[in-house]
N, C-alpha and C positions, 0 to 999 in steps of 0.2 A: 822471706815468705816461702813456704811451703812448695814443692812442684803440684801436689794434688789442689792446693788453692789456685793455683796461676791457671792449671788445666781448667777450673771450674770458671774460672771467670772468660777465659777464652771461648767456652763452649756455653753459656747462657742465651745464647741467642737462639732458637729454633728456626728452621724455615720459614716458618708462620711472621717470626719477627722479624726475618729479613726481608720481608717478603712487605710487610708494614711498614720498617723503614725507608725502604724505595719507593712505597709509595708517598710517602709522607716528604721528601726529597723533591718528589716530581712536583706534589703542591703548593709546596714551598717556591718551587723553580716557575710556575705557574702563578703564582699569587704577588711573585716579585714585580711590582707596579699597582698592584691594587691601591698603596697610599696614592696615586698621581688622580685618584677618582677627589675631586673639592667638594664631593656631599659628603662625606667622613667630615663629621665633626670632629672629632678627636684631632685632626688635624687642621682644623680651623684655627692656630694661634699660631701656625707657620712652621718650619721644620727646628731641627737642633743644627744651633751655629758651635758647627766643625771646622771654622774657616783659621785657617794657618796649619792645621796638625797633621801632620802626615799619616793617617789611618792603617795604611800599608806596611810601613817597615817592619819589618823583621822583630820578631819580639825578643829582647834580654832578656829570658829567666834566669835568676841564680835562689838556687834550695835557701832559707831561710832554717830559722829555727824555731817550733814550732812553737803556739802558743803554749803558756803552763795547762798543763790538764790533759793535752793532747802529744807531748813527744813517744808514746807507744804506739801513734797510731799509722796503720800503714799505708805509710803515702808522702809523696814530697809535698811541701809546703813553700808558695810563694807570698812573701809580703810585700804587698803595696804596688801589685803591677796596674800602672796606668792603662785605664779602658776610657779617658775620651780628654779631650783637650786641654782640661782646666788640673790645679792642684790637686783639688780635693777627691776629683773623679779617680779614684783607685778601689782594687779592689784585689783583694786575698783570697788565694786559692791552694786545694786542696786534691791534688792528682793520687789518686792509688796506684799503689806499684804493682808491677806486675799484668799491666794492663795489654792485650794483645789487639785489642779490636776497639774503635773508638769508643769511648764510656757518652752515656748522658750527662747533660749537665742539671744540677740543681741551685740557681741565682738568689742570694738572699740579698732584703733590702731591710735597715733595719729602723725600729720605731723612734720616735723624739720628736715626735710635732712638727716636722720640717724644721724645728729651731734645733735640735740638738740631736742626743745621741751617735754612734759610731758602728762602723763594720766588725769592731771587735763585740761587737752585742752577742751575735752569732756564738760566742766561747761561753756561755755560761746559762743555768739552770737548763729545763728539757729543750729550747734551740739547741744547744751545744750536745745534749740526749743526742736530739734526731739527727746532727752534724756529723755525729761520729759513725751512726747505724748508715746511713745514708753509704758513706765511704768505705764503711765496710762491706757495701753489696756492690762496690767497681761504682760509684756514681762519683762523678768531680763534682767540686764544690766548690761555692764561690760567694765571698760576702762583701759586700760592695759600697762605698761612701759616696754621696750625691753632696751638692752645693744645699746649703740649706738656706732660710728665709730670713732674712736682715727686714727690720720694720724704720723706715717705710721700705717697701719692697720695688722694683720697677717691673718686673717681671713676673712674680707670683710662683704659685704653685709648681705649675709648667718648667720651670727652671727645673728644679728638683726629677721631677717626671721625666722630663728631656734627658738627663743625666743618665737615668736608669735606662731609658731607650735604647740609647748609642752605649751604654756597658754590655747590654745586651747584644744590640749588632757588631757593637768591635769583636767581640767572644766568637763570634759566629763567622767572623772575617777570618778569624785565625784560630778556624776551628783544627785543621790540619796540623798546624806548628804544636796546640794544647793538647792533638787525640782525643777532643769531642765530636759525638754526633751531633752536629749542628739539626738535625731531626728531632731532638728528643731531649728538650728544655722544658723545665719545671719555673718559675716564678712563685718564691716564695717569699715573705714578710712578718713582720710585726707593727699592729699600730700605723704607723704613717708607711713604712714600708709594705705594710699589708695593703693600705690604697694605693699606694704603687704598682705592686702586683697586680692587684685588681683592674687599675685602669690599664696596665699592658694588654693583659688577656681578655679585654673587654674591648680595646680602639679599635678593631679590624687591622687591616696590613697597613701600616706606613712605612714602608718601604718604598722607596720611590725608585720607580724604573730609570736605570740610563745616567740617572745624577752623577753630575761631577766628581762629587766626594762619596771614592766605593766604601766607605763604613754603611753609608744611608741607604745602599741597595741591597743592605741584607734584611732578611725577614724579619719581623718584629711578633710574629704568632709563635704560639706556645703549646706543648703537648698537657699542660695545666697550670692552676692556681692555687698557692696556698695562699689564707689570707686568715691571721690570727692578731684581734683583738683592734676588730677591722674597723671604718668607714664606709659605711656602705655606697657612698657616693661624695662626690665634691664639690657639687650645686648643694651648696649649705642650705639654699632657699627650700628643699625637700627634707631637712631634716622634719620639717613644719607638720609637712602634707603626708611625706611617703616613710620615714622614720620614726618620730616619735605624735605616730597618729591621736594617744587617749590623752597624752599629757598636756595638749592646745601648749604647745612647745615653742617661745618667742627667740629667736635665735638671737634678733638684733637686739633686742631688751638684754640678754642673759649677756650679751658681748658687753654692753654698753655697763650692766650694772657691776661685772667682774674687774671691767678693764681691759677686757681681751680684745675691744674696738680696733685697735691698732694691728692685731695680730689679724683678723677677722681682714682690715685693708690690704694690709700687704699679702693676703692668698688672691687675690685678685689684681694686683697692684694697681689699683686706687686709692685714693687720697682722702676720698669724703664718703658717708656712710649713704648719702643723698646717690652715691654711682651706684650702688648695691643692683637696682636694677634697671640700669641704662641699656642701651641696646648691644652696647658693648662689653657687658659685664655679663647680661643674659646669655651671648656670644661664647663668652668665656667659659662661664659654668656650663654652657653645652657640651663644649670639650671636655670637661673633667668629671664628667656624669657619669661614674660606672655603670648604674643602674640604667642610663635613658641609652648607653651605649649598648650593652649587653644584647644577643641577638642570639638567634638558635645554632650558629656555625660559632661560637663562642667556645674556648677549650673544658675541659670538666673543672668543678669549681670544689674546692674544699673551704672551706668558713667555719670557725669557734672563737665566738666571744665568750667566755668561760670566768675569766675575772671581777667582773662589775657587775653587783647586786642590781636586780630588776627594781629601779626609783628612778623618783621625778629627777630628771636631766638638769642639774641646777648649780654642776664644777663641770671644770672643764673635764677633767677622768670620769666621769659617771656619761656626760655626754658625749664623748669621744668612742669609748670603748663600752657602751651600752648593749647589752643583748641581742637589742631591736636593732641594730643595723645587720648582722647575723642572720634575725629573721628576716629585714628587706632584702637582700643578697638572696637568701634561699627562697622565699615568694618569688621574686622576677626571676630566676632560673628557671621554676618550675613553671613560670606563666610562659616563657619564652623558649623553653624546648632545652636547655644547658645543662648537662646531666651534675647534682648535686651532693657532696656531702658535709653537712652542718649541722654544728650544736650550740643551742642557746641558750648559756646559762640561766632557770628558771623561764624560759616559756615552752616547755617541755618537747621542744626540740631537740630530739636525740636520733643518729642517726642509725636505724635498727642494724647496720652493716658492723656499727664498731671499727671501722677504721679507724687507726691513729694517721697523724703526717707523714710516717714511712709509709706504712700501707697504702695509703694513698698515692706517695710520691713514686714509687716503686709500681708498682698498677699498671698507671698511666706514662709509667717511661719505660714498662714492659722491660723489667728488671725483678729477676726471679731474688727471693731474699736467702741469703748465705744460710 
């Protein structure tokens, strides 16, 4: 790399941004315990079991070789570093060389239903676009593998979610050993990874003060949201009322007549369609409500459902990745003070700003573009 590139990435930072990052440091160091508050829904289905893993030790990097499409790009590449207890929890990253001053990080979590899909999603069509621009303006990058959902499920959604948590705070445990700003984290997705994101940047702090296991004391707040080809919440019971308002949209009919009953149980892990609204399920989809979570100290939100034609909601892709969750996302930000930017294919939702995902991701991690 260049000496005039290294000089530029060293010197990106103004006063102004130092001066932002310290702050943002101190809030973070301030806001460590806000999870230990029990009116946080989002943390009503209990913490993520850390229990056996040693959170602490010392991380193994060793350089990989990078995926096809990406060996020009400047930056070491690690595959498969372990970010939380289980096998699956790994995740791939992307360090730019030449770095002098901690870089931000950008987390990606990637789409497949909670049944499938991979962190290798991230390498291809415009993710892979924005994976490359990203690093090429000194940002680290990171695409992440969560447990996904077995039907019957015992655990639900929250597995998955949990996972992306503690990937989250392990990164931030070792932010030092990586050369991230633990300050200036992006949460970005696809699809089921997009409500991931979503519900991160939306729980409040669940970070718990003092806890045993120091992975769970680190912050779980974000300097923003990407969220493409999203969910807008995961109290399904609102696709009805708050999502898909014109279409008198039967969610339990549309599961029951597809087949997707089973998949539908195990997001809740229950058993019977009769629990849907038990006291204990109502409980559940409280936590997983981006929408009922979302609040005015919420991080800035980016949202584009872009792919799936404006119709009646009646496969599971047309109701998944529907417009209208795009527009519910950007309605409750705007009712609830979360500064927005989203587009929705066909309901003439367009954001007069023009940002794309870098624009935005860069913006909001106050990283000038190369």
């Amino acid at each position: 790399m260049s000496t005039a590139r290294t000089h530029q990435r060293s010197t990106r930072h103004s006063a102004s941004t130092r001066l932002a990052a310290s702050l943002a440091a101190l809030t973070l160091a301030l806001c460590a315990g806000c999870g230990d508050d029990e009116a946080n829904p989002a943390a009503a289905l209990g913490e993520p079991d850390v229990s056996g893993w040693d959170s602490t030790a010392a991380l193994t990097l060793s350089p990989g070789t990078p995926p096809s499409g990406f060996e020009d790009l400047d930056a070491t590449y690690y595959d498969g570093v372990p970010c939380g207890p289980f096998a699956e929890t790994v995740v791939d990253l992307f360090v730019p060389t030449g770095l002098t001053a901690p870089a931000p990080l950008v987390l990606f979590f990637h789409g497949g239903g909670f049944t499938g899909g991979s962190r290798t999603n991230a390498y291809g069509g415009s993710v892979g676009d924005d994976l490359r621009a990203l690093v090429d303006a000194g940002v680290i990058y990171g695409t992440a593998d969560y447990r996904l959902l077995q039907e019957p499920d015992a655990e639900g959604v929250i597995k998955p979610m949990h996972d992306g948590q503690v990937c989250l705070q392990y990164l931030r445990l070792h932010a030092e050993e990586l050369g991230l700003d633990p300050t200036r984290v992006v949460v970005m997705g696809v699809s089921a990874g997009a409500g991931l994101s979503l519900w991160l940047g939306t729980a409040s702090e669940l970070a718990v003060r003092n806890h045993p296991e120091p992975v769970l004391r680190e912050s779980t707040r974000v300097s923003g949201v990407v969220a493409l080809e999203t969910q807008a919440t995961y109290d399904l019971g609102r696709w009805d009322t708050d999502v898909f308002v014109e279409y008198n949209f039967d969610l339990l009919g549309l599961a029951a007549a597809i087949g997707l009953d089973g998949r539908l149980l195990a997001f809740y892990g229950i058993t019977e369609l009769e629990d849907f609204d038990s006291p204990e399920t109502l409980r559940y989809r409280a936590a997983v409500d981006m929408l009922g979570l979302m609040s005015h100290d919420d991080p800035p939100i980016f949202v584009r459902n872009e792919n799936t034609p404006v119709s009646r909601p009646l496969t599971p892709d047309v109701a998944f990745h529907h417009p209208d969750h795009a527009r519910a996302v950007h309605d409750r930000a705007v009712e609830v003070g979360v500064p927005v930017v989203a587009y929705a294919h066909g309901r003439d939702l367009v954001d007069p700003s023009g940002e794309t995902v870098v624009d935005f991701s860069l913006r909001v991690l106050d990283v000038q573009a190369p």
